[in-house]
C-alpha positions in Angstrom: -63.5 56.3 -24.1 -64.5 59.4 -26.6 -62.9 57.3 -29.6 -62.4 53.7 -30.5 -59.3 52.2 -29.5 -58.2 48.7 -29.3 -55.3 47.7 -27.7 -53.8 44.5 -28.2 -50.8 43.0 -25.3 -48.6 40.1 -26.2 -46.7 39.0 -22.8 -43.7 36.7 -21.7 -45.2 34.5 -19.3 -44.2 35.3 -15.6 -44.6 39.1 -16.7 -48.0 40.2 -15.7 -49.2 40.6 -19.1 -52.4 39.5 -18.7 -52.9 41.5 -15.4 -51.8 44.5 -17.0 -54.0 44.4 -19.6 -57.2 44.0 -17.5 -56.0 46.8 -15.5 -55.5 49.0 -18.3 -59.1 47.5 -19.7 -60.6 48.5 -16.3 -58.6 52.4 -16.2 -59.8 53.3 -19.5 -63.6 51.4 -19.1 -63.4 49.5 -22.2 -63.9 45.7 -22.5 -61.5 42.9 -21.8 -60.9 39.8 -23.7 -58.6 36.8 -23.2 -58.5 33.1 -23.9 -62.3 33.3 -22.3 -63.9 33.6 -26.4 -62.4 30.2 -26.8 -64.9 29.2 -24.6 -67.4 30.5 -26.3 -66.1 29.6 -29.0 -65.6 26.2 -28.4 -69.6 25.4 -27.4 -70.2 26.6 -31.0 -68.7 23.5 -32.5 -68.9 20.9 -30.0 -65.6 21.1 -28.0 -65.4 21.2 -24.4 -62.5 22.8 -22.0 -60.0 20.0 -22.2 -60.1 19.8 -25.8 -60.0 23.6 -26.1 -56.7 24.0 -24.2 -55.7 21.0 -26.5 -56.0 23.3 -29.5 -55.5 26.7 -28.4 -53.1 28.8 -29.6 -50.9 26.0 -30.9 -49.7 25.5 -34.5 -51.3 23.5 -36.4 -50.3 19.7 -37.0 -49.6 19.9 -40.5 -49.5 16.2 -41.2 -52.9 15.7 -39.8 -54.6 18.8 -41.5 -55.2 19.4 -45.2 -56.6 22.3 -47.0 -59.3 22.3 -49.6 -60.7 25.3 -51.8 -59.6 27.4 -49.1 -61.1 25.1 -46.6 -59.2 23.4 -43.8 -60.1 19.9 -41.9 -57.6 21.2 -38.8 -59.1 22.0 -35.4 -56.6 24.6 -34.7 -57.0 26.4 -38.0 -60.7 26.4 -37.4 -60.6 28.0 -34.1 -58.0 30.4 -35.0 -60.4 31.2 -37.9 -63.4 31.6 -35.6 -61.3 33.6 -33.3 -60.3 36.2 -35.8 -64.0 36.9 -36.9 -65.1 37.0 -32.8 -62.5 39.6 -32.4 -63.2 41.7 -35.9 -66.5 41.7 -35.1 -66.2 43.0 -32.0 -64.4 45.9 -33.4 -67.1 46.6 -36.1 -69.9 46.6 -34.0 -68.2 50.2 -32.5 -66.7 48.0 -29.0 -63.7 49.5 -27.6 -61.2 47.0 -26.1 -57.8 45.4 -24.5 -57.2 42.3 -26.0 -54.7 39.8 -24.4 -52.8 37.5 -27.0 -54.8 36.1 -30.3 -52.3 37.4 -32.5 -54.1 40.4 -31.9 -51.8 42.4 -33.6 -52.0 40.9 -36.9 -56.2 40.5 -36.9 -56.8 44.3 -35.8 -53.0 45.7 -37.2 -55.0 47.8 -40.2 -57.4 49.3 -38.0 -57.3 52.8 -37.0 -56.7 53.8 -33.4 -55.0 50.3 -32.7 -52.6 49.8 -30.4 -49.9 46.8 -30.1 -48.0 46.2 -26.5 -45.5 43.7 -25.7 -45.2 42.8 -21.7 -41.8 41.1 -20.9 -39.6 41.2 -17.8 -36.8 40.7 -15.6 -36.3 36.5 -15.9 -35.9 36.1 -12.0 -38.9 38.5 -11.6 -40.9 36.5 -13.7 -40.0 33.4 -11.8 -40.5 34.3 -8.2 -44.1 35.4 -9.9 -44.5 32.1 -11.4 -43.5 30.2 -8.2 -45.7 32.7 -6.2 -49.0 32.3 -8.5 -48.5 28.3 -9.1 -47.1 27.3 -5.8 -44.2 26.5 -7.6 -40.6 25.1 -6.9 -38.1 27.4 -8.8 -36.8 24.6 -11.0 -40.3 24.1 -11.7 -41.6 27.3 -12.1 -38.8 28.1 -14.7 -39.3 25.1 -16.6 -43.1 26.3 -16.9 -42.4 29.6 -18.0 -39.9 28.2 -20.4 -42.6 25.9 -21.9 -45.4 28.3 -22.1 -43.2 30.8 -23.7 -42.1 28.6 -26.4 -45.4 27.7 -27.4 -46.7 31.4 -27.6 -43.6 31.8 -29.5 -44.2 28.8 -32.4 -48.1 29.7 -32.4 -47.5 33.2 -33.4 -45.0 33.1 -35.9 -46.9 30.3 -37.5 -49.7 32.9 -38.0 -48.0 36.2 -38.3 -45.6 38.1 -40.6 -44.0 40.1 -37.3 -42.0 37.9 -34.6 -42.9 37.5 -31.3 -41.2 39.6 -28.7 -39.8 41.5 -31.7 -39.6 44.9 -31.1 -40.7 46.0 -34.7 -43.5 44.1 -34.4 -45.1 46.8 -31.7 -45.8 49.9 -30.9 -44.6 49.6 -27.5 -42.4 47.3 -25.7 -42.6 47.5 -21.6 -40.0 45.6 -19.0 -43.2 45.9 -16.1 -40.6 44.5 -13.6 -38.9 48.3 -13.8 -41.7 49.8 -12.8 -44.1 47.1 -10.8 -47.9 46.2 -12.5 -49.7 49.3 -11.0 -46.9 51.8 -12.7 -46.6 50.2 -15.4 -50.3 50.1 -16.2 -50.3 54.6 -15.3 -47.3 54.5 -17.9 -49.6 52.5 -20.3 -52.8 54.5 -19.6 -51.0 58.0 -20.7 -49.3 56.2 -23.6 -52.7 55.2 -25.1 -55.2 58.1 -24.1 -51.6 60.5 -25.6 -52.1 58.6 -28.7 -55.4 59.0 -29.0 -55.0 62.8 -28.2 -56.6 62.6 -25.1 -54.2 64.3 -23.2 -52.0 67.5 -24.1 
């Protein structure tokens, strides 16, 4: 790209979010990132994969977790914490890049050239996905949807001022099931390289 962008996606799960993103990533050859820095993130202080899905992206037990001088004993709040530096560092050391959840829009929402997407979709769209990508009864594929959704619902607004899904907290909110992955992703790429007044 000729200037810095980062784009950040939120995503209902079912939607193809997160395949959208690393399309769009790969269109505009700039860098991807996804729940993959945890794992780097998580050699760093001892945790390995089981305990890192444990604590990722879930709100923090407050009962368990105090906060001293600014200093917090809670896993979660120490990951998150971690997180937010991997990601602003990444943007100061000149990196362009799609980002794929983190609250991404709340660590990188005061830099210039940012760009927040929400990724939702048609519920019986997003089901036949899940059932097709999980091997998944429908009964079950919905309930997993429903679950995972939640919980990216309560970790978020436990860490940001703008609501999940809410319209007003992006820049761009896209139903990909109106216009499949691979449209929806040429709709994306104009949007962004428009923006960044790539394109006339």
């Amino acid at each position: 790209m000729e200037k810095q962008v980062f784009i950040t996606v939120g995503r209902e799960f079912g939607s193809a979010g997160h395949i959208i993103g690393e399309k769009l990533s790969e269109r505009l050859g700039i860098h991807f990132y996804d729940r993959k820095i945890m794992d780097e993130l998580g050699k760093q202080i001892h945790l390995d994969d089981e305990e890192i899905k444990k604590y990722d992206e879930k709100p923090k037990k407050g009962f368990f977790s105090r906060t001293v001088n600014g200093y917090s004993n809670s896993i979660e709040d120490i990951l998150f914490d971690m997180q937010c530096q991997f990601i602003r560092d990444k943007a100061d050391s000149g990196e362009s890049f799609v980002l794929v959840g983190r609250c991404g829009e709340m660590v990188l929402g005061d830099r210039e050239n940012h760009i927040s997407i929400f990724i939702l979709g048609d519920k019986e769209e997003k089901i036949n996905r899940v059932m097709e990508v999980y091997s998944l009864p429908r009964d079950s594929a919905y309930e997993k949807m429903r679950r995972h959704d939640k919980s990216r619902k309560a970790y978020h607004n436990s860490r940001c001022e703008g609501k999940w899904g809410d319209s007003r907290t992006y820049d761009l909110c896209v139903n990909s099931s109106k216009l499949g992955i691979d449209r929806t992703v040429d709709m994306l790429e104009t949007y962004v390289k428009r923006r960044l007044g790539l394109l006339g």
